[in-house]
C-alpha positions in Angstrom: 55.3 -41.6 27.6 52.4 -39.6 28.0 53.0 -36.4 28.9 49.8 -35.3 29.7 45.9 -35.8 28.8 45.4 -35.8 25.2 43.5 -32.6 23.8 41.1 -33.7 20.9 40.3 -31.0 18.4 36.7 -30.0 17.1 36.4 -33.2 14.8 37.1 -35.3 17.9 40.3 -36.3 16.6 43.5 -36.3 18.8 45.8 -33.1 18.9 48.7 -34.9 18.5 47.8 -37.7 15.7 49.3 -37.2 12.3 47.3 -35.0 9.6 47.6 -38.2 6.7 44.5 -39.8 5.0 42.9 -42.5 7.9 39.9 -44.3 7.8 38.5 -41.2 9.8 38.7 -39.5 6.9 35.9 -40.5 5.2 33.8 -40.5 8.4 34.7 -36.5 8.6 33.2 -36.4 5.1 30.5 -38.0 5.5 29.7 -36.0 8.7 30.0 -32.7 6.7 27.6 -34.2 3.7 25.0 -35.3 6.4 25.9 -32.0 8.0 25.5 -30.1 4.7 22.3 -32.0 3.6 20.5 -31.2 6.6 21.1 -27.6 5.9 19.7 -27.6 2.6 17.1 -29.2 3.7 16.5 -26.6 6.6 17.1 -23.9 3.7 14.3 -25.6 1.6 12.1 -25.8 4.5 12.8 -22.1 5.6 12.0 -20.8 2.0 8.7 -23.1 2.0 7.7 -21.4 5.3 8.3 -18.1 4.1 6.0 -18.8 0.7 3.5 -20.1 2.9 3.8 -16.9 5.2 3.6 -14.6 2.4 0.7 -17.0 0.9 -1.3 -16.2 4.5 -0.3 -12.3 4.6 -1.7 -11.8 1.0 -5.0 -13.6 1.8 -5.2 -11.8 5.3 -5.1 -8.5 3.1 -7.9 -9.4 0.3 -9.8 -10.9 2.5 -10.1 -7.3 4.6 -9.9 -5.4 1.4 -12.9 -8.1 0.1 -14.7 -7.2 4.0 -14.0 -3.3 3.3 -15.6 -3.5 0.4 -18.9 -5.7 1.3 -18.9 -3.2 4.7 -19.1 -0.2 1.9 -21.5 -1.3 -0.5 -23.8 -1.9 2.3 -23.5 1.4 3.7 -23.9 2.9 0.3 -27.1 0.9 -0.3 -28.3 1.5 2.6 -27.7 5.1 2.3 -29.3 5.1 -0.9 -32.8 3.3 0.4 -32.6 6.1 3.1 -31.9 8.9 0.5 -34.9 7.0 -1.5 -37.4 7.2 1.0 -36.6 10.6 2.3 -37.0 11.9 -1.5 -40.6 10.2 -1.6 -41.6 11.3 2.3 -40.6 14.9 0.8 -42.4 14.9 -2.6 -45.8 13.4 -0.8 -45.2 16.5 1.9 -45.1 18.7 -1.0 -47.8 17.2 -2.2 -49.7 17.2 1.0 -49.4 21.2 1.0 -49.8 21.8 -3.0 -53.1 20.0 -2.8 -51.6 17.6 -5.3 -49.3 15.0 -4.9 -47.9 14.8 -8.9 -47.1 18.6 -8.2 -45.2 17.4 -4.6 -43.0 15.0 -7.3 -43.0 17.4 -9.8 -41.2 20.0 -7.2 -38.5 16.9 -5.8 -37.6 16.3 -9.1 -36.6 19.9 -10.3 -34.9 20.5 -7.0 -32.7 17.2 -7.9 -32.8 18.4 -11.5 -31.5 21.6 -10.3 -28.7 20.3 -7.5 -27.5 17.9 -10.9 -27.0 21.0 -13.2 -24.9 22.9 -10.7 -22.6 20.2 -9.5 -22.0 19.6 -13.1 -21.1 23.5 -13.8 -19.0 24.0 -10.7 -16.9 21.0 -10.3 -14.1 21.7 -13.0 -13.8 24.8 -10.4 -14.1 22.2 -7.2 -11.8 20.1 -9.0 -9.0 22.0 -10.6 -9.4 24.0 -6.6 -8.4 20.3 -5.6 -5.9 19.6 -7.6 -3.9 22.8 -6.9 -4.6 22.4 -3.4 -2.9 19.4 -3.1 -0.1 20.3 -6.0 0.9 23.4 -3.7 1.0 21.3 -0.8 3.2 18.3 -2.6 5.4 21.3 -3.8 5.4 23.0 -0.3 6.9 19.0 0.5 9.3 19.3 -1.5 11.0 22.3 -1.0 10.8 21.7 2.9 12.3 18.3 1.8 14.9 20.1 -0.5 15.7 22.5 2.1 16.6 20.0 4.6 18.5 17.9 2.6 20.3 21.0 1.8 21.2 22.0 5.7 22.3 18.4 6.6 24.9 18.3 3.3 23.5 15.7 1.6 23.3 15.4 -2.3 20.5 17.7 -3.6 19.0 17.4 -7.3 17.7 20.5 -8.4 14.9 19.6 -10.5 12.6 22.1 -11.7 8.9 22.4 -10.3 5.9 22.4 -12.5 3.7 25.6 -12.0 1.6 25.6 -9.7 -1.0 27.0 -12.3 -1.6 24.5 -14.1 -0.1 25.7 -17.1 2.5 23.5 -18.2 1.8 23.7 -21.6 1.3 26.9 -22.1 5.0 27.4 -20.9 6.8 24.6 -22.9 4.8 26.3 -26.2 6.7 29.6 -24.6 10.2 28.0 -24.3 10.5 26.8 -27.9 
C-alpha cells in the first residue's frame, strides 16, 4: 500500500519510518563527528590564516616605516654635506674679500654662533606659541564636538577645560 512516493528528510532517512534507535543511528553520528571535525579543522585553519595575515600586515608596516626611515636619514645627510659645503664655499668667499681666509671662517662661525644663541633664547616663546596654538585649536574641537553632541541629544559630559594659558597650576594653588 503505497500511497504515494516516499519523502526522505534532510538525513536521507524516510518520512514515514519510525523515530527508534537503528543501525542508521550511529551512521547519523558519525556523519555529524566527521561533519564537526572538519569544522574545527576549517576553524583552526581560518585562525592560522588570519595569524599569518596579521604576521604579513605587521612586516608590510616596519618594513615601510624601516624604508621611511633609511629615505630620511639620507635626505638629512645629504642635506647636511650640502649645508657643509655651502658653509666652507661662504667662509672662503669671505675670505676671498677680507684678504684673509681665517678671517672668512672666523666671520661663518660667529654668524652660526650668533643664529645658535637666538634660537636658544626665542624658542621657549616659539614653543609655548606652539603649544597654545594647538591647545586652542584641540579646545576649539571640543566644544564644536560638545556642541554637536548637544543639538543631536546625545549624552554630553561636561568636563571642565584646562586654561588655555597655561596656567594650570597657578589656578589649583588658587582653588585650595
Amino acid at each position: 500500500m503505497n500511497s504515494g512516493p516516499e519523502q526522505k528528510d534532510s538525513t536521507g532517512s524516510n518520512s514515514r519510518s519510525t523515530r527508534t534507535a537503528s543501525p542508521e543511528s550511529g551512521g547519523r553520528l558519525d556523519r555529524i563527528t566527521d561533519q564537526t571535525k572538519g569544522l574545527v579543522d576549517d576553524i583552526k585553519e581560518w585562525i592560522d590564516l588570519r595569524v599569518r595575515l596579521v604576521q604579513l600586515d605587521l612586516e608590510e608596516r616596519l618594513e615601510t616605516i624601516a624604508n621611511q626611515t633609511i629615505l630620511t636619514l639620507v635626505v638629512i645627510g645629504i642635506g647636511a654635506i650640502s649645508i657643509f659645503f655651502a658653509l666652507i664655499a661662504a667662509a672662503l668667499g669671505l675670505g676671498a674679500l677680507f684678504s684673509n681666509s681665517a678671517l672668512g671662517f672666523l666671520a661663518v662661525s660667529l654668524i652660526l654662533a650668533c643664529t645658535m644663541w637666538l634660537v636658544n633664547r626665542w624658542r621657549p616663546r616659539f614653543v609655548n606659541a606652539a603649544i597654545l596654538t594647538a591647545a586652542r585649536r584641540g579646545q576649539e574641537a571640543v566644544r564644536k564636538d560638545v556642541l554637536r553632541d548637544a543639538k543631536s541629544g546625545q549624552k554630553v559630559i561636561n568636563a571642565p577645560l584646562p586654561p588655555a594659558t597655561g596656567q594650570n597650576e597657578k589656578d589649583s594653588d588658587e582653588r585650595q
